[in-house]
Phi, psi and omega in degrees: 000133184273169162289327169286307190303337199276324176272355169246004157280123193267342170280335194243129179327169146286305198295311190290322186297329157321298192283350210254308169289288147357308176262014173253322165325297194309318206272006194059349170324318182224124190280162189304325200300292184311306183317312205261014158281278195318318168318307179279007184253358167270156163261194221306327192292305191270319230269299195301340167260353145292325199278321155286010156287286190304338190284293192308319174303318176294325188269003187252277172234093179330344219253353179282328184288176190222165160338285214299338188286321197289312221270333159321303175312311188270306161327293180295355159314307174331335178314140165280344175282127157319280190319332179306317196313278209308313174304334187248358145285329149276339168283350141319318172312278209317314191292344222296302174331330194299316207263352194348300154298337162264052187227023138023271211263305180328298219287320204277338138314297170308313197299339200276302196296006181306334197244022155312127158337299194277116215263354169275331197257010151275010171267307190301330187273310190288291168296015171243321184298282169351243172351323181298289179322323157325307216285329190107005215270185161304322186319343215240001163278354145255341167279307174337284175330299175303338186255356178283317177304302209273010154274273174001269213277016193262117187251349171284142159292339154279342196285314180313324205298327202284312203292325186264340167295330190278310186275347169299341195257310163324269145014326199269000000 
């Protein structure tokens, strides 16, 4: 089965088409580069359950990504689709370690996106910002503030959970 079959069989679920693409990653059947070319020729809908394919393959195992998944990632914060925002800001969560010195251009996209409407793609921002913050790096002598504000002005209580769980670990 190719990734066009999989998205044009109609019988098979979104959530299964994650896992089913997720594990042909994990497993190299299919390489990152080709999923996130074909990703980029969809719409908003498919392009985002490619991008949760790739989120589900990350949290499992982070070491598949490359250079090329952060700069795909962080370029695509930009997307007008939410769901695109929130999946490739957790895959962001997930890598951050792989890049420790390149996140730059990441922090500064998640940061635009902190204050998105949409309270799923400001939980997914919280939790990639979050993870940044874990590491310890320099990066966190200008994040630290900004993620400090912005749990201050933050009223969900999950989006908040994430900003204080992340600076409780700093802090320490």
């Amino acid at each position: 089965m190719t990734i066009e079959q999989i998205f044009q069989d109609k019988s098979v679920k979104a959530k299964a088409k994650v896992a089913i693409i997720g594990e042909w990653l994990l497993n190299r059947e299919l390489p990152l580069d080709e999923l996130l070319a074909y990703a980029g020729q969809q719409k908003a809908t498919d392009k985002a359950t490619c991008i949760e394919a790739v989120e589900y393959a990350t949290k499992k195992t982070p070491a598949i990504a490359d250079e090329n998944l952060l700069a795909y990632v962080t370029e695509a914060l930009k997307d007008d689709e939410p769901r695109v925002k929130w999946e490739r800001a957790k895959v962001i969560g997930n890598i951050a370690g792989l890049f420790r010195d390149g996140l730059g251009e990441s922090i500064a996209g998640l940061l635009s996106n902190a204050v998105h409407k949409g309270t799923v793609v400001r939980w997914a921002t919280a939790y990639a910002l979050a993870e940044i913050l874990k590491l310890k790096t320099v990066n966190n002598d200008n994040l630290l503030p900004k993620v400090e504000a912005l749990c201050e002005k933050e009223e969900d209580n999950g989006v908040k959970k994430k900003y204080l769980d992340a600076l409780k670990k700093v802090k320490k």
